[in-house]
Structure formats: C-alpha cells, structure tokens
C-alpha positions in Angstrom: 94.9 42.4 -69.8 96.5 45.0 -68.1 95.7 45.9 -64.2 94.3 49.1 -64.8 93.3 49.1 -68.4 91.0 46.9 -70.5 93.1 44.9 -72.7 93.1 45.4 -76.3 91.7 41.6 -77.5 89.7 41.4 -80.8 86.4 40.8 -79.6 86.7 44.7 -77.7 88.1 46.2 -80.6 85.4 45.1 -82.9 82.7 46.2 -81.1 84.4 49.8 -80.6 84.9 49.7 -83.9 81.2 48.5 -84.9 80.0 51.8 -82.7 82.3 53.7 -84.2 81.0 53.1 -87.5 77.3 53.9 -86.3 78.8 57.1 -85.3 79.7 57.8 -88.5 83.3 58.3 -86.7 85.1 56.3 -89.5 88.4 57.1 -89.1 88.7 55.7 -85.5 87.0 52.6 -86.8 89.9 52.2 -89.2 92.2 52.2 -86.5 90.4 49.8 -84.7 90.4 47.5 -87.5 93.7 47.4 -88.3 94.4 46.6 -84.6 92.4 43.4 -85.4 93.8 42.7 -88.6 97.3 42.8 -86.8 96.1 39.7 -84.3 93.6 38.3 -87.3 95.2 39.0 -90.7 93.0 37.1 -92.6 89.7 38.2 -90.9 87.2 38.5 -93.8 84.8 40.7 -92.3 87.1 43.1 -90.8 88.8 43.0 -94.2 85.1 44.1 -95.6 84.6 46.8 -92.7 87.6 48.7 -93.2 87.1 48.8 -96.8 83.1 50.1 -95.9 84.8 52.9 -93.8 87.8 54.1 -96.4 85.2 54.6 -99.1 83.5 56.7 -96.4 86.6 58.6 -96.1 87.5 58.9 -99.7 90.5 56.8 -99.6 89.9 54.6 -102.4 92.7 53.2 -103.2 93.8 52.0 -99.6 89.9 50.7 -100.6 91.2 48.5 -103.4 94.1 47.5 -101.4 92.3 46.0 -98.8 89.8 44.5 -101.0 92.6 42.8 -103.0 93.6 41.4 -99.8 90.4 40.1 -99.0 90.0 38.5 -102.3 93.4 37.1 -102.2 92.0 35.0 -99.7 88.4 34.6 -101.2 87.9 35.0 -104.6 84.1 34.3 -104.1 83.7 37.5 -101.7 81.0 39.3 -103.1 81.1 42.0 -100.4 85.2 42.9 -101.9 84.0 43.0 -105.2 81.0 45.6 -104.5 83.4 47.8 -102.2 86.1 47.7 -105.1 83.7 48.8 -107.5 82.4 51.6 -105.9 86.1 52.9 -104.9 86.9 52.3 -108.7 83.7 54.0 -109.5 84.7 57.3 -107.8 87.9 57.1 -108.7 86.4 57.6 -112.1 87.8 54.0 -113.7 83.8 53.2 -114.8 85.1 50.1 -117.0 86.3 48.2 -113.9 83.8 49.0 -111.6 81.4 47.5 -114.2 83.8 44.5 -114.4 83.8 44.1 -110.4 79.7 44.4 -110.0 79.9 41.5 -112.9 82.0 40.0 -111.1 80.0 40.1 -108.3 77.0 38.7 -110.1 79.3 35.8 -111.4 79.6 34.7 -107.7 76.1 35.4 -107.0 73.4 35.7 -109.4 70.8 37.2 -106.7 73.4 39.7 -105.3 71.5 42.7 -105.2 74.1 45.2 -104.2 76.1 44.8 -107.5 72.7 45.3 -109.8 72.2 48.3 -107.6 75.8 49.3 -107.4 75.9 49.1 -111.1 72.6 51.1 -111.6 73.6 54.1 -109.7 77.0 54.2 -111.6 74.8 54.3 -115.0 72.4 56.7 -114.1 76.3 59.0 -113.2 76.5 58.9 -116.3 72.9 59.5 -117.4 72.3 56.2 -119.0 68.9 55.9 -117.4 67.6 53.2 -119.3 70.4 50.9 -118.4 70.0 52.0 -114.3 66.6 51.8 -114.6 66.8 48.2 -115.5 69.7 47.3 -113.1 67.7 49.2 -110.0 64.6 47.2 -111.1 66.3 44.2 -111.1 68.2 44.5 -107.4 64.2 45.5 -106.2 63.2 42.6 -107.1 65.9 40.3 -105.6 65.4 42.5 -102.6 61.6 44.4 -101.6 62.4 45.3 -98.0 64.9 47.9 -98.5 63.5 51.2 -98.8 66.9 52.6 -100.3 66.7 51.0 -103.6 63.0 52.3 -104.3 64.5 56.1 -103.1 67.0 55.9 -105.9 64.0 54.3 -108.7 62.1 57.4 -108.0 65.0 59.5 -108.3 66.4 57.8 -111.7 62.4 58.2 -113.2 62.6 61.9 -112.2 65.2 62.7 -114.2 63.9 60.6 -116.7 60.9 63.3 -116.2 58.8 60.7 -115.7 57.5 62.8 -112.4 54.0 60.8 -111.9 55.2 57.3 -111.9 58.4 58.9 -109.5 56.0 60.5 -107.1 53.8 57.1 -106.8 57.4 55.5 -105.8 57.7 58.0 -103.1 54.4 57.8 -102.1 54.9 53.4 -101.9 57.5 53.6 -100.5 56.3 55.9 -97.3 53.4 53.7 -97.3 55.4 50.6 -97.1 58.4 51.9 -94.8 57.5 54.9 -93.0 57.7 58.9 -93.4 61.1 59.5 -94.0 63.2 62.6 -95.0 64.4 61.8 -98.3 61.3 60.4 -99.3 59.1 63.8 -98.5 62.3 65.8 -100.0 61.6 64.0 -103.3 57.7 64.1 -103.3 58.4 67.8 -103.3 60.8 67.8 -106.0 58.9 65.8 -108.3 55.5 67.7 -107.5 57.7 71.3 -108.1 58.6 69.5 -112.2 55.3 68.5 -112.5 54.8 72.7 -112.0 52.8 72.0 -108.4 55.0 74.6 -107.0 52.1 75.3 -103.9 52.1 71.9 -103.1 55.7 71.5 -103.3 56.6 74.6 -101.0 53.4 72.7 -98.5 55.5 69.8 -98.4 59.2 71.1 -98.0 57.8 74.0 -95.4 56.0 70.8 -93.7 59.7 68.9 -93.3 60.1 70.4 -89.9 62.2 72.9 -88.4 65.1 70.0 -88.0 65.3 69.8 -91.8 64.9 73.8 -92.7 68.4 74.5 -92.5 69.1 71.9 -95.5 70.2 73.8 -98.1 68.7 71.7 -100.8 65.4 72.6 -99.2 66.1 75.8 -98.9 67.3 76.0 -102.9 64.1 74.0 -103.4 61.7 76.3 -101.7 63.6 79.2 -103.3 63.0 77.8 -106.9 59.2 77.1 -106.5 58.7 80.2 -105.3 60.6 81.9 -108.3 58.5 79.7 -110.4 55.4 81.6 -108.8 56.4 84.9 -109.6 56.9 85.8 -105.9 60.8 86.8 -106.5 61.4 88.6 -103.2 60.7 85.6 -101.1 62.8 83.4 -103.9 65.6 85.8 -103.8 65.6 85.7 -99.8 65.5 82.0 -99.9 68.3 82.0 -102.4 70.6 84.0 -100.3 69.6 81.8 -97.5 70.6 78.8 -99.5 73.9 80.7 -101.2 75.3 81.7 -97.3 75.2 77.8 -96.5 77.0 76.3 -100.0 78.2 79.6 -102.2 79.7 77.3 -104.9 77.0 74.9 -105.2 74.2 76.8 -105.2 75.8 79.7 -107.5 75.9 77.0 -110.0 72.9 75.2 -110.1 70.9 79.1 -110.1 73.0 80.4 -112.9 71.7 77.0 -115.0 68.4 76.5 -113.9 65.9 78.1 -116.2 63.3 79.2 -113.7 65.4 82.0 -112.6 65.7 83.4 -116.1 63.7 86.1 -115.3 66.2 87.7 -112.6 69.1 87.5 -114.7 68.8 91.3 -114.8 67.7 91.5 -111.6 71.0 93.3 -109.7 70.4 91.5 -106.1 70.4 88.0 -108.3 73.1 89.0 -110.6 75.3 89.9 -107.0 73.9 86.6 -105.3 75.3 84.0 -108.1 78.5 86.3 -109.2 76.7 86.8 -112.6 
C-alpha cells in the first residue's frame, strides 16, 4: 500500500466496483473490474459482473467475450450463459440466444432467469403465447420477485387480455408494495379497457416525481384524446413531444385514438404530419 494512498488490492476494488454498479455508474465499474481481473484472471464472479455492466453499456460483444472467458473456465456457469444471451439477443442473433437460455436450462433445470430471459425475447418478437408460458414457468420457480409478475401483466396486455393484466398489477402491489411501474401499468391497462377517467386518476396520482415521464405524459395525453377533451390532449402531447420528438411523433402518428386530429393543424405540426 502506498504511504499516502490506499492501495489498489482486490477486496477495495470490488467493493468500489459493487457501488459503482448501484450507482448505475457502469463504466467505472468496468474499470474496476478489469483491475481485478488483472490480479484474479479467473475470478468467476468478476467475470459475471463485468459482463452485467457491458450489457448495461451496450457493448455486447466485449459481453460475449468475457462470457466466453468465463465459460472457458466453467462450462456449468449459468450466470455466462444468461448474460450471453441477452448480449446475443440485442445484438439481434435470436437463434443463439435461444440456444444459450437452453443452455442455461441444461445446467439448471430450475434456473429461472433463462425461462424469463427467454420469455421477454419471445414476446420481442410478439410470440406471446410462447413468453407467456416461459414467464409463467420462471414465476413459478421463483414467487418473490416482483419483476417477473411486472412483465406477465405487460405480455397479457398486449395480448389485450386487460382484466386478468390489471389483477397482476393489482397482486403484485398487494404482495410487494406500491411501486412505479406497477401504477404506470394499472393505468395503461384501465385506459384499453376504455377507463380513460380512471386512468388519467391514476397517472395524475403518480406524484409530481413521476410527471415529467414522458410515457406518462403520452399516456395522459391519449386518454384525454379518447375523451374528446383535445385541447388538454394536444397540450399534453406537446408536453410529451418537447421531451422525446422522435418517439413520441411515432407512436401519435399510429395510434388510432388520435385519428380525429389528423386534420387538426396544431397535431398535424406537433407529429410532422
């Protein structure tokens, strides 16, 4: 250890690069890691990590690298197989990501990360059944995290299958708490079931922290345009257009609700009709 400096040793540079990764401060974490990977090159777990935070940073194939590495020395590493998937999965190479969460499954028949891995990449590609199935499947190898039930009630919504969505919502907040993304969808499933009041209760209700998400704001916007009250939607659209232009210009120009104001000239200039 230097005299005026703490020393660089493993055990320092892991838990910097744990808190890093809380921060959501990924690319110092990498560096960290590969500190440690220098002193302990065939340290499975800071092997798995570094491959957590590239994903995060959309460098998948340094991803598959690293997870190569890691199953060069364990083929049984579930964790490598999962993180290689969902790199290959983004990377658009479906058939091998489906091969890795096999994989994955191969190892460990109750791994329920690679049935959930595996659903989410079939419901990308609107295969609902099929994710509906695997998503079951990981809930039932795992019931305590709320994640999984978030993306069953999303799957059965765009299955429309909006009651039996809402009552996973509604569960799940029972069973882990009010959360965020859990209200957000209550919302979005009452708004397709055409409870547009009750909707814009519920998203207005999210809190001033959460009013400047601009799927919220699109959301109130679209309920209210679904009402008939189009000079509250259109101000809410503009709201929601100043914070994501692209986005938002495209999901208004092909969602059906806003039909009406496609002669309207203040929609027509909002979404570059």
């Amino acid at each position: 250890m230097g005299l005026f400096g703490r020393g660089e040793d493993s055990k320092y540079l892991m838990r910097r690069a744990v808190s890093f990764m809380k921060k959501s401060q990924h690319k110092k974490a990498v560096g960290d890691f590969k500190k440690i990977l220098k002193q302990e090159p065939k340290n499975e777990i800071v092997l798995h990590q570094i491959g957590v935070a590239l994903n995060e940073l959309k460098k998948y194939t340094d991803t598959i690298t690293y997870m190569d590495r890691l199953l060069g020395i364990n083929p049984r590493s579930t964790a490598a197989y999962n993180n290689k998937g969902k790199a290959l999965a983004e990377m658009g190479n479906l058939d091998s990501a489906i091969k890795c969460y096999d994989d994955a499954v191969a190892v460990d028949s109750r791994n329920y990360e690679a049935y959930f891995n595996k659903g989410v990449l079939f419901a990308k590609i609107q295969d609902y059944d099929t994710s509906l199935e695997l998503i079951r499947k990981s809930i039932s190898l795992n019931k305590k995290n709320p994640v999984l039930l978030l993306h069953l009630g999303i799957v059965l919504g765009k299955m429309k299958k909006n009651q039996e969505a809402l009552k996973v919502f509604e569960s799940a907040e029972h069973q882990f708490g009010t959360h965020p993304d859990f209200t957000f969808q209550r919302g979005i499933q009452l708004a397709e079931m055409g409870e547009h009041k009750k909707a814009i209760k519920i998203f207005e209700n999210m809190g001033e922290s959460h009013m400047d998400n601009v799927n919220i704001i699109y959301a109130i916007s679209r309920s209210w345009a679904a009402l008939g009250q189009y000079d509250t939607a259109l101000d809410m659209l503009k709201k929601a257009v100043s914070k994501s232009p692209k986005v938002i210009r495209a999901w208004a120009k092909d969602e059906d609700i806003f039909n009406p104001l496609h002669e309207n000239e203040t929609f027509r200039h909002l979404v570059k009709m």
